[in-house]
VOPAGU-2260 file (C-alpha; in pm, 1 decimal, decimal comma):
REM VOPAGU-2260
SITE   aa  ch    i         X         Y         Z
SITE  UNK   A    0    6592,1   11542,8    5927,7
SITE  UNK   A    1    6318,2   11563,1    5661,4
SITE  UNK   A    2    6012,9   11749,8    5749,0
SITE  UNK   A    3    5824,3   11709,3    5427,8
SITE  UNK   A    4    5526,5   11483,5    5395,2
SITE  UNK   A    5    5597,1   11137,8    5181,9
SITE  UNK   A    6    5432,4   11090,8    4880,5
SITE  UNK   A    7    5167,9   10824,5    5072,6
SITE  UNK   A    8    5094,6   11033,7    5388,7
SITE  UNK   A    9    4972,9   11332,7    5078,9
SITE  UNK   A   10    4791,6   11057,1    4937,1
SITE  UNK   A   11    4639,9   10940,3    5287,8
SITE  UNK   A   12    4568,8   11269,1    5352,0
SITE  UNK   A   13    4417,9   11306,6    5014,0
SITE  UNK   A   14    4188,8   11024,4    5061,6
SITE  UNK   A   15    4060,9   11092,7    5394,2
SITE  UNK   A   16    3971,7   11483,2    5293,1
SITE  UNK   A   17    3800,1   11345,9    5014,7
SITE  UNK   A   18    3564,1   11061,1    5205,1
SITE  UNK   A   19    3496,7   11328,6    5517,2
SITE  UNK   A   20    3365,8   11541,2    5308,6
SITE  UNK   A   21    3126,0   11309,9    5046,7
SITE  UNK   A   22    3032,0   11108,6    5368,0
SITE  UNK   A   23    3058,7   11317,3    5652,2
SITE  UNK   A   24    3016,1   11655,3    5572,8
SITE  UNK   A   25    2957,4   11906,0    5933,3
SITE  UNK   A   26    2548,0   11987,5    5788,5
SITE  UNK   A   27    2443,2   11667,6    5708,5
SITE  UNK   A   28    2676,8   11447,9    5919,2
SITE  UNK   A   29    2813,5   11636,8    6213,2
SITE  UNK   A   30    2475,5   11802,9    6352,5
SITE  UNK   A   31    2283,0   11555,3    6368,7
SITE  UNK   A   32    2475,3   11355,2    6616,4
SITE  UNK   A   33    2548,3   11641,8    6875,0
SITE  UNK   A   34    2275,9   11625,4    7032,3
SITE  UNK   A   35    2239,7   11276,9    7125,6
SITE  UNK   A   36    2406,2   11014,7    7278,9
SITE  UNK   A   37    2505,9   10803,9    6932,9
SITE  UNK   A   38    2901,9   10918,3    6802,7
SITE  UNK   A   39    2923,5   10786,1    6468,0
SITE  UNK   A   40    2676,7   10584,9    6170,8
SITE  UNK   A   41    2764,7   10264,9    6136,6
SITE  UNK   A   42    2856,6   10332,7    5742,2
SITE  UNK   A   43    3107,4   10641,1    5813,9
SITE  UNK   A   44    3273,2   10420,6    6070,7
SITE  UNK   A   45    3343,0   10137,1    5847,9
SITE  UNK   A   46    3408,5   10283,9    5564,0
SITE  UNK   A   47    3707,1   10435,4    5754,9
SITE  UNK   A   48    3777,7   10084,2    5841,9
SITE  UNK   A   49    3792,5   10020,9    5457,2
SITE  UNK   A   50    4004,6   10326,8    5414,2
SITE  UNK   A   51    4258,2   10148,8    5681,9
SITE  UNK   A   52    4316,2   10478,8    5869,7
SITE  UNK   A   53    4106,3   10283,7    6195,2
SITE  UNK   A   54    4423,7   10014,4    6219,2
SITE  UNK   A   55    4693,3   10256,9    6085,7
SITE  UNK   A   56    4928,7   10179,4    6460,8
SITE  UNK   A   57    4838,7    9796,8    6422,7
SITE  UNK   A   58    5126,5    9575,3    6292,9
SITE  UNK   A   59    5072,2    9455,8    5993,6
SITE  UNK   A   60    5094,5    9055,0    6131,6
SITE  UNK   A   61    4782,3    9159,1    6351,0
SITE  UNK   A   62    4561,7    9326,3    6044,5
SITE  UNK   A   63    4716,1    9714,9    6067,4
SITE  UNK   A   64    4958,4    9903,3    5879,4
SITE  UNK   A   65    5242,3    9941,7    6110,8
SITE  UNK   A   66    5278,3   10272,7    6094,2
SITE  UNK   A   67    5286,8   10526,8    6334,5
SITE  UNK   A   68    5197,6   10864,5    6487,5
SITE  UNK   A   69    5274,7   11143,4    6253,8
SITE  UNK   A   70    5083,8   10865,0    5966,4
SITE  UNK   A   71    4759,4   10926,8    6210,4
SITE  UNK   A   72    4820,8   11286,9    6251,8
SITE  UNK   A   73    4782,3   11311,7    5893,1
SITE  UNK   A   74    4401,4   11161,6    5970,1
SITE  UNK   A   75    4379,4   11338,1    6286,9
SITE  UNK   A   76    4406,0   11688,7    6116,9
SITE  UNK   A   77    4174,0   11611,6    5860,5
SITE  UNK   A   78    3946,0   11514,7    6104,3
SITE  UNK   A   79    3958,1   11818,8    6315,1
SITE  UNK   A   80    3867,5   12025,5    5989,8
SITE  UNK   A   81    3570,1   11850,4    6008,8
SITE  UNK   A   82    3501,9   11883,7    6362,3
SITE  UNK   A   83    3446,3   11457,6    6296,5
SITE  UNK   A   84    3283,7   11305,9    6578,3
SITE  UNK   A   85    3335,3   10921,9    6659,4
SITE  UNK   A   86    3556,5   10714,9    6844,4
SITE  UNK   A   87    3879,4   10742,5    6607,8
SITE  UNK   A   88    4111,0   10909,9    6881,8
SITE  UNK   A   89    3986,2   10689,6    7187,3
SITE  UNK   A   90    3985,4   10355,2    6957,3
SITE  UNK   A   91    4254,1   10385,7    6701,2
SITE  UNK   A   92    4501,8   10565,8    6903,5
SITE  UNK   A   93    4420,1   10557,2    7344,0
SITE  UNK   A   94    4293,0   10169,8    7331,9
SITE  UNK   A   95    4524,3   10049,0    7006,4
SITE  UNK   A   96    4795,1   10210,3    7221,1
SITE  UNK   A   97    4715,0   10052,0    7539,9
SITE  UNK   A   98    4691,3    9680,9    7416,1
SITE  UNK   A   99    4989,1    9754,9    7241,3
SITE  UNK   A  100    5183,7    9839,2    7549,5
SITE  UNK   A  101    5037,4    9641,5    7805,6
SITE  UNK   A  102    4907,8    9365,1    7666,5
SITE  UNK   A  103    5099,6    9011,3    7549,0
SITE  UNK   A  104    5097,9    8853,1    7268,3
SITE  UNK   A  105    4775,8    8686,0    7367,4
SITE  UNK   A  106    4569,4    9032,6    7401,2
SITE  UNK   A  107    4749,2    9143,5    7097,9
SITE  UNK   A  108    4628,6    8809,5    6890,0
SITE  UNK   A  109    4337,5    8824,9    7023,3
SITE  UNK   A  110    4204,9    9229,9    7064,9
SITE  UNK   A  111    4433,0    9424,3    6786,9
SITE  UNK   A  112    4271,6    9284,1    6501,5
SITE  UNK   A  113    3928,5    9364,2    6509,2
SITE  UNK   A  114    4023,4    9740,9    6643,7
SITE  UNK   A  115    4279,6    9763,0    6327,3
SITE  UNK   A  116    3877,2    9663,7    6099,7
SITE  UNK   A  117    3677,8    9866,0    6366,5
SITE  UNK   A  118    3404,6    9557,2    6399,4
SITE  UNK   A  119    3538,1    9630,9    6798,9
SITE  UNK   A  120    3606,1    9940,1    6896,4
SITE  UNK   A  121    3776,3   10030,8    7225,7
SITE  UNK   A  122    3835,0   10274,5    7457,7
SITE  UNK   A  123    4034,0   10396,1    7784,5
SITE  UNK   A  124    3903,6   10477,0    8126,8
SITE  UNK   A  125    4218,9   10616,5    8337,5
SITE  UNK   A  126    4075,4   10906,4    8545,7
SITE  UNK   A  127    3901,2   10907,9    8843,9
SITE  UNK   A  128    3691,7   11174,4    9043,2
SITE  UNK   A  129    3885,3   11406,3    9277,1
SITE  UNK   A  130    4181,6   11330,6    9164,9
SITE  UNK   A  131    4227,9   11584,3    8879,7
SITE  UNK   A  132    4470,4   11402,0    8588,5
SITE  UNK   A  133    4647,1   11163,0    8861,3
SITE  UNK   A  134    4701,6   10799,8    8633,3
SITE  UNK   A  135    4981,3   10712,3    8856,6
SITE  UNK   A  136    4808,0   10531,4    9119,9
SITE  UNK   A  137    4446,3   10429,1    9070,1
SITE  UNK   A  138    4192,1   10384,7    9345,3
SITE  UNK   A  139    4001,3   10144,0    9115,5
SITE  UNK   A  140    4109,7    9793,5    9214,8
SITE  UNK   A  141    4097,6    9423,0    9074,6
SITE  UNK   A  142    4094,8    9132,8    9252,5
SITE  UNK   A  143    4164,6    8747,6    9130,3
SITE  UNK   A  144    3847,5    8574,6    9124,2
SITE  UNK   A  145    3905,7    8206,3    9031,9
SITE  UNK   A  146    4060,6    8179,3    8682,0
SITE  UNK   A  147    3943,2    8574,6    8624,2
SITE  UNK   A  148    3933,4    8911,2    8743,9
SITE  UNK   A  149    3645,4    9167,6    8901,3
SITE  UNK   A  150    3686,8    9526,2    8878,8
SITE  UNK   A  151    3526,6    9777,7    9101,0
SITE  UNK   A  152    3596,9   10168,8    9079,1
SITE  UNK   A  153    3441,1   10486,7    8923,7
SITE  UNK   A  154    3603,9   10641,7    8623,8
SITE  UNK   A  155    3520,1   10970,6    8453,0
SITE  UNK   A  156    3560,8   11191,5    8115,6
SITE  UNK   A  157    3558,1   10840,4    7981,2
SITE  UNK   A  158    3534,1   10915,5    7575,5
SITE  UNK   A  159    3332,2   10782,3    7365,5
SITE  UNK   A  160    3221,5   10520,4    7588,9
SITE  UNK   A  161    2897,6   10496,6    7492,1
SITE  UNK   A  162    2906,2   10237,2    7170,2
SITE  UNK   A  163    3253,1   10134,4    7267,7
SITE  UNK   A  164    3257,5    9760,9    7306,0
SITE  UNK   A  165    3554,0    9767,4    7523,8
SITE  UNK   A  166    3681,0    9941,5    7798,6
SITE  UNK   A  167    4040,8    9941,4    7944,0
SITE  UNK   A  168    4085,1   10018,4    8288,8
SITE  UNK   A  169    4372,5   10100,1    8521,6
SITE  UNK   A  170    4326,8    9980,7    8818,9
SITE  UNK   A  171    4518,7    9877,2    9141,0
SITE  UNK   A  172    4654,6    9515,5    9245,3
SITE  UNK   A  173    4633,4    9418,9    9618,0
SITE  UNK   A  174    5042,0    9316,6    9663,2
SITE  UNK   A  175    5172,8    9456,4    9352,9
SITE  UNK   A  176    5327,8    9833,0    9288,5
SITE  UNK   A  177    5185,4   10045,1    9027,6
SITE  UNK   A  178    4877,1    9968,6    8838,8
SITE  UNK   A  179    4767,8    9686,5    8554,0
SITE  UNK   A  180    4516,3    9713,2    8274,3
SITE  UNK   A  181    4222,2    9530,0    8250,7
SITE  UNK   A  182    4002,9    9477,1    7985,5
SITE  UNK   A  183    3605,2    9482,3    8028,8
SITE  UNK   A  184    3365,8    9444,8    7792,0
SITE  UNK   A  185    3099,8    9715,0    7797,0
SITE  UNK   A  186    2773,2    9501,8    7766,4
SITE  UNK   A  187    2903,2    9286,1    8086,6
SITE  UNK   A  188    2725,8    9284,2    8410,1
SITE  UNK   A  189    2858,3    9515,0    8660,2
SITE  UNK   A  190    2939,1    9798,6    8432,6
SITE  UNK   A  191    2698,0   10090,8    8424,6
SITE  UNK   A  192    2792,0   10348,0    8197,8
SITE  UNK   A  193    2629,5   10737,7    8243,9
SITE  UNK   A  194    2710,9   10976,7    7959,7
SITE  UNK   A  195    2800,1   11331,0    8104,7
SITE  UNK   A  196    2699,0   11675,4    7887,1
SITE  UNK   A  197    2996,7   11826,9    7754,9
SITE  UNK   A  198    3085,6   12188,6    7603,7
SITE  UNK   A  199    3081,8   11996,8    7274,7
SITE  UNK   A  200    2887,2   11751,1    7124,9
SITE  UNK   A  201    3123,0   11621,2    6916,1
SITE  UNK   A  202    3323,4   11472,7    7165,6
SITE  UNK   A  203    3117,0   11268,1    7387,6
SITE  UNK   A  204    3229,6   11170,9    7780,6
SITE  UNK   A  205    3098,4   10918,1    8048,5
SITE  UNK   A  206    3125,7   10849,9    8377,4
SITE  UNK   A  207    3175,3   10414,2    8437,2
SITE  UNK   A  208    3111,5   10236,7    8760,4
SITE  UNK   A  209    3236,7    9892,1    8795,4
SITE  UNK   A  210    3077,2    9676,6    9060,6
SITE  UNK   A  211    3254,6    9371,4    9045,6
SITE  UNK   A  212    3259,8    9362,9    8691,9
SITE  UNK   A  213    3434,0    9046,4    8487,6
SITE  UNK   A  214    3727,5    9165,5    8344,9
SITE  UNK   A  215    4087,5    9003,6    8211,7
SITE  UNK   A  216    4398,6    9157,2    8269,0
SITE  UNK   A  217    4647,5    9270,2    7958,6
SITE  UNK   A  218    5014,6    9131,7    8028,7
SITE  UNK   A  219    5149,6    9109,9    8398,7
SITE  UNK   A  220    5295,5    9335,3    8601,2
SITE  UNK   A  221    5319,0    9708,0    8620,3
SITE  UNK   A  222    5151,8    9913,9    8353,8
SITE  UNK   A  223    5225,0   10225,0    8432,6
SITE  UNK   A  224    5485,7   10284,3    8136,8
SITE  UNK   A  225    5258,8   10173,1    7916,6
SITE  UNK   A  226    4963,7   10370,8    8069,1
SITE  UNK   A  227    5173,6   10705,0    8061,9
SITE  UNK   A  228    5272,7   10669,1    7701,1
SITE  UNK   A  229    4891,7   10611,9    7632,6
SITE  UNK   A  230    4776,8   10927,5    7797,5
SITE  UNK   A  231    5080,4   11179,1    7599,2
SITE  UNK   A  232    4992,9   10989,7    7237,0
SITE  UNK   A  233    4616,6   11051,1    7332,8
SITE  UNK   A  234    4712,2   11426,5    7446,3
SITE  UNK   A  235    4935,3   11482,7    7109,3
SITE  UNK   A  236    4627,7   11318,9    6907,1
SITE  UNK   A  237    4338,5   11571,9    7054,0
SITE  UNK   A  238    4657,4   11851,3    7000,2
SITE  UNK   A  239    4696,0   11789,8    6638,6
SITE  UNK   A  240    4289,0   11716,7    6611,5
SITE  UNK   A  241    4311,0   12089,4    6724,9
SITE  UNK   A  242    4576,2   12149,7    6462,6
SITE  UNK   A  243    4307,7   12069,7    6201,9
SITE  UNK   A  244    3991,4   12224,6    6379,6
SITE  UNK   A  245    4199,1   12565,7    6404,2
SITE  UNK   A  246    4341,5   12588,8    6084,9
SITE  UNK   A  247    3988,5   12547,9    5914,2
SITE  UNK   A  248    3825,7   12838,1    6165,0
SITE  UNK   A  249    4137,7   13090,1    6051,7
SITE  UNK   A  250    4022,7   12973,1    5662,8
SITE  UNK   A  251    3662,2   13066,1    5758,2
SITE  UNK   A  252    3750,1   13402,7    5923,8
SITE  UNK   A  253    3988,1   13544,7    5665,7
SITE  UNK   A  254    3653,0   13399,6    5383,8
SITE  UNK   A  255    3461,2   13598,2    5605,1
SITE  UNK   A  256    3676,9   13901,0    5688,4
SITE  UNK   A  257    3685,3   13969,7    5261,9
SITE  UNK   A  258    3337,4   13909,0    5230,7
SITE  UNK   A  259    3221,9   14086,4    5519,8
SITE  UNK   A  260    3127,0   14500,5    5389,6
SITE  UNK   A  261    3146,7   14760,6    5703,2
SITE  UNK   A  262    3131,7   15136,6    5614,8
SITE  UNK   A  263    3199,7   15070,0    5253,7
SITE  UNK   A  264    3475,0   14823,4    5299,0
SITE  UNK   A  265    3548,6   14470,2    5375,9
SITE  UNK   A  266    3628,4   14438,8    5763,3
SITE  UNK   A  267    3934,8   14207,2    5651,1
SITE  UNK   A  268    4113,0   14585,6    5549,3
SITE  UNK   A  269    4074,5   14710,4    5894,9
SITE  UNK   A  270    4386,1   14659,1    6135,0
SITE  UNK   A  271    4232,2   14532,1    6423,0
SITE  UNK   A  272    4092,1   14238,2    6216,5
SITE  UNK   A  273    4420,3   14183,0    6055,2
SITE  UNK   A  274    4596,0   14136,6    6376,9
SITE  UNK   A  275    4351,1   13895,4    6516,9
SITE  UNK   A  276    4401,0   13664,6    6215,8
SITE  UNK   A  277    4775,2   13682,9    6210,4
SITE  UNK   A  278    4744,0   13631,9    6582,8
SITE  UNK   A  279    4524,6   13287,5    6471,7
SITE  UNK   A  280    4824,3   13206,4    6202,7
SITE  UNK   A  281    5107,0   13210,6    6440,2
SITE  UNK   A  282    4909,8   12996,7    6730,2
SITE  UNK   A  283    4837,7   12747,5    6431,8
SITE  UNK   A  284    5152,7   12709,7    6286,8
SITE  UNK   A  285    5304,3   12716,6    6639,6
SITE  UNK   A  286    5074,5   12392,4    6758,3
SITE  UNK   A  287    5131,2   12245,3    6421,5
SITE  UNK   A  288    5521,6   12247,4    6475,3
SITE  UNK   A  289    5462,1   12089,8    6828,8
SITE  UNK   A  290    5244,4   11853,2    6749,4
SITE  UNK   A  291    5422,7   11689,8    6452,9
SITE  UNK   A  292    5725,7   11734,6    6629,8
SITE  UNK   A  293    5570,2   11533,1    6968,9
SITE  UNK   A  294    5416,8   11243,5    6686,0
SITE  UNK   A  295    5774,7   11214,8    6566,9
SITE  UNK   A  296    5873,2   11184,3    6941,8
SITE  UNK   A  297    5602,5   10941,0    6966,7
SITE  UNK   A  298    5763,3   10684,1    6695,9
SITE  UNK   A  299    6108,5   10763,8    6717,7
SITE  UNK   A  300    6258,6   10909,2    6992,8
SITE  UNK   A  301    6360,6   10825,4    7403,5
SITE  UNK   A  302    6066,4   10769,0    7590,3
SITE  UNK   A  303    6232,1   11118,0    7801,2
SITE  UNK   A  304    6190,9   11318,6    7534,5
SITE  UNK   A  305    5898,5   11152,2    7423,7
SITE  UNK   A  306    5721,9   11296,4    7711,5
SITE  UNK   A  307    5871,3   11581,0    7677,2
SITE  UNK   A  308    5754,5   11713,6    7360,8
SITE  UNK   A  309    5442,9   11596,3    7435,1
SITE  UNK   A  310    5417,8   11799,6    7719,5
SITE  UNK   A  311    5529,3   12070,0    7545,2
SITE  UNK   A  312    5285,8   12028,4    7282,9
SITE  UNK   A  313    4976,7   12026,7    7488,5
SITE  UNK   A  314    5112,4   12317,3    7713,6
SITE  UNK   A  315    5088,5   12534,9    7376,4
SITE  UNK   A  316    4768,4   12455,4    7238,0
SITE  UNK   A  317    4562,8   12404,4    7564,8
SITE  UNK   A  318    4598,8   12804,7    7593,1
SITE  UNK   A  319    4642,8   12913,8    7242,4
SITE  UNK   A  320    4445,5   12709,0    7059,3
SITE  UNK   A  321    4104,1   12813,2    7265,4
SITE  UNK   A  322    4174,3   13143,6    7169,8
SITE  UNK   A  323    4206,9   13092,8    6792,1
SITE  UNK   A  324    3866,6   12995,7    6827,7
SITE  UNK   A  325    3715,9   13332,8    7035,9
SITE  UNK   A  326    3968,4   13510,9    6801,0
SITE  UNK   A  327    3726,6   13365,9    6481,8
SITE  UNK   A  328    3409,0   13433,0    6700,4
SITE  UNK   A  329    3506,8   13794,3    6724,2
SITE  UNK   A  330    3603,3   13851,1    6331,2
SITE  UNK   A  331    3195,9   13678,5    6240,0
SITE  UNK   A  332    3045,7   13890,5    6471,4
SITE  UNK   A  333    2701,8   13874,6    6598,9
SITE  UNK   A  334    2645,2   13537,0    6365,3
SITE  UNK   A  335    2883,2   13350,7    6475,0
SITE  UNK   A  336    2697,2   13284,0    6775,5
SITE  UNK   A  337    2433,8   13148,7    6597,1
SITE  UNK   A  338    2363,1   12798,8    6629,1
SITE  UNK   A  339    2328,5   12805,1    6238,7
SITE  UNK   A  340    2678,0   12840,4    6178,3
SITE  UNK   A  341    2949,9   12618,4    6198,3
SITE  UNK   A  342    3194,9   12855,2    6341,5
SITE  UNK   A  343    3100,5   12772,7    6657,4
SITE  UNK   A  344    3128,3   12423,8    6616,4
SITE  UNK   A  345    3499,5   12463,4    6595,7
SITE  UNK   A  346    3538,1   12676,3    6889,4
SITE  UNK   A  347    3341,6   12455,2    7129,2
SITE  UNK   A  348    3609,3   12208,6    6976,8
SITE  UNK   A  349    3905,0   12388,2    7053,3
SITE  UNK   A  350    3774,4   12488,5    7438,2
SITE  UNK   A  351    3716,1   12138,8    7496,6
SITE  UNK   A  352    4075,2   12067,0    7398,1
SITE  UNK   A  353    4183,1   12298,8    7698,5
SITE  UNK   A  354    4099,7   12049,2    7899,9
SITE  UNK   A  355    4114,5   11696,9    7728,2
SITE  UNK   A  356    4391,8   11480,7    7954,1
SITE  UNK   A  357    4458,7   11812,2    8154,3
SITE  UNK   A  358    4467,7   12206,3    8096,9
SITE  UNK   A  359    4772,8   12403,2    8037,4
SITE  UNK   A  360    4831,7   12487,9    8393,5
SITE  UNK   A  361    4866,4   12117,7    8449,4
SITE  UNK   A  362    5105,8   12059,8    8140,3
SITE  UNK   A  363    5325,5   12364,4    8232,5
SITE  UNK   A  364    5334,9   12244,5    8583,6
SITE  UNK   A  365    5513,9   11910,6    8444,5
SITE  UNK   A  366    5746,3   12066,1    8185,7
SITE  UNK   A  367    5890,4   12250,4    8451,3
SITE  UNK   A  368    5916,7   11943,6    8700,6
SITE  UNK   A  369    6073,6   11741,4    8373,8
SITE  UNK   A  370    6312,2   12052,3    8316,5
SITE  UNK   A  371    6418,5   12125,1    8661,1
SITE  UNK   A  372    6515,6   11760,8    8713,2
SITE  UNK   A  373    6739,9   11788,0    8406,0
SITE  UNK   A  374    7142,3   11807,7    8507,1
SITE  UNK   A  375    7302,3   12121,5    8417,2
């Protein structure tokens, strides 16, 4: 098995470090959209779409580049160095994911290629208050209404709902087992959207009421396959996101640790410092290994094991990853709780990764339900 990159994901990678940072550096780009409820300018999002990272998991007959999820990791990362806001993980992998797995040819036709341009851009509304990171078995229901469909339900930690222009919802069929997928559009009667504050404002959540809102359904019968391969590529995306977002706050510490003077010498020469960063090292290289390994999973192996690593993957950096970030906090000292700089940016990043599609408790809980069922 080769583990190298191929010459074109170094030049994807290339390309995409080069635009984030001429058109969306963190000063100029980043802060200004925390605060409010906008995720992206409408020139950073489609020049992305011009980059073709946006439609990288669309087949190429629909307007994408067929690839698949270690080719978006590659983005991901770069993104997460950036702390990038925007809809890229919700769009280009939950909802591109979604169609792709629920939907017919007729949804694919009709919804994949303007998400593979970004002119529509989509996200994923699976979870559902009081009922922790349940997918399984939705309380939000659809019902045939003439030719259509109505959907009525509450979801929440929808992201990047706000500017999405499409929303796909589980929900539950009267008569039918499981749950189908149902596409509304967000401007439709019926839908009122309510963004929620988060930890960080780079990653923006909502909480959607549907009341009776027109909707059409993706493909027939039971979704749920297709829904829990959605939520693991979506949980290996915001892990390898992380990836990215911790790597650059270990860079900034050890910058800071050799430029940093205490009693005559540079705080980077004292033990105690030295540990913490070689503490942030091994959790980084750790959650890289596990999340290119669970992308690999993703394109090319059993669905089983598929889950698996991803599991595994979010397990790790749900706990570790959080504490790369205090770990960098503690090596800036009193300034890096200033809102001036960006090292706190990247630590509100990693906490909210602790509990993006579930915390670790929840993910260990699984891994040991999917390796106690194993034969021995």
């Amino acid at each position: 098995m080769d583990f190298e990159f191929s010459e074109d994901q170094e030049l994807l990678r290339d390309s995409v470090s080069r635009f984030l940072a001429d058109r969306a550096p963190v000063s100029d780009y980043v802060r200004p959209l925390l605060d409010g409820s906008g995720n992206r300018r409408p020139e950073v999002w489609n020049g992305l779409g011009e980059l073709g990272v946006i439609g990288l998991l669309v087949p190429e007959e629909h307007g994408g580049a067929g690839m698949g999820m270690v080719d978006a990791a590659v983005v991901l990362e770069e993104m997460g160095r950036v702390v990038h806001p925007g809809p890229y993980l919700a769009s280009a992998i939950g909802a591109v994911s979604l169609v792709l797995g629920a939907g017919a040819s007729r949804e694919h036709a009709f919804l994949l290629p303007a998400m593979a341009t970004g002119s529509v851009v989509g996200t994923v509304a699976l979870l559902e208050p009081g009922r922790r990171f349940d997918v399984a078995s939705p309380t939000t229901r659809a019902s045939r209404v003439g030719e259509g469909w109505v959907v009525e339900g509450t979801k929440v930690h929808v992201p990047e709902a706000v500017g999405s222009d499409v929303v796909l919802v589980s929900a539950a069929v009267a008569g039918e087992p499981g749950a189908g997928v149902f596409a509304v559009q967000t401007g439709a009667g019926g839908v009122a959207i309510e963004p929620v504050a988060t930890v960080d404002g780079t990653r923006k959540q909502a909480e959607i009421t549907f009341d009776g809102a027109p909707a059409w359904r993706l493909g027939t019968g039971d979704a749920s396959g297709a829904i829990a391969r959605t939520v693991d590529r979506m949980a290996v995306a915001a892990v390898i996101d992380g990836v990215g977002a911790a790597a650059r706050a270990l860079e900034l510490a050890v910058e800071y640790a050799k430029e940093r003077i205490a009693f005559g010498h540079p705080i980077g020469s004292f033990q105690a410092v030295q540990h913490l960063c070689a503490d942030m090292m091994r959790a980084v290289e750790l959650g890289r290994a596990a999340g290119y390994y669970a992308c690999w999973a993703a394109d090319d192996a059993d669905p089983a094991e598929a889950h698996r690593a991803a599991t595994l993957a979010k397990a790790f950096a749900s706990e570790a990853f959080p504490q790369v970030g205090g770990s960098a906090i503690q090596v800036f000292g009193g300034i890096g709780f200033t809102w001036e700089h960006d090292i706190h940016l990247y630590y509100k990043r990693l906490l909210s990764l602790a509990y993006t599609l579930g915390a670790a408790d929840d993910a260990l809980e699984t891994l040991a339900g999917l390796v106690l069922a194993e034969p021995v």
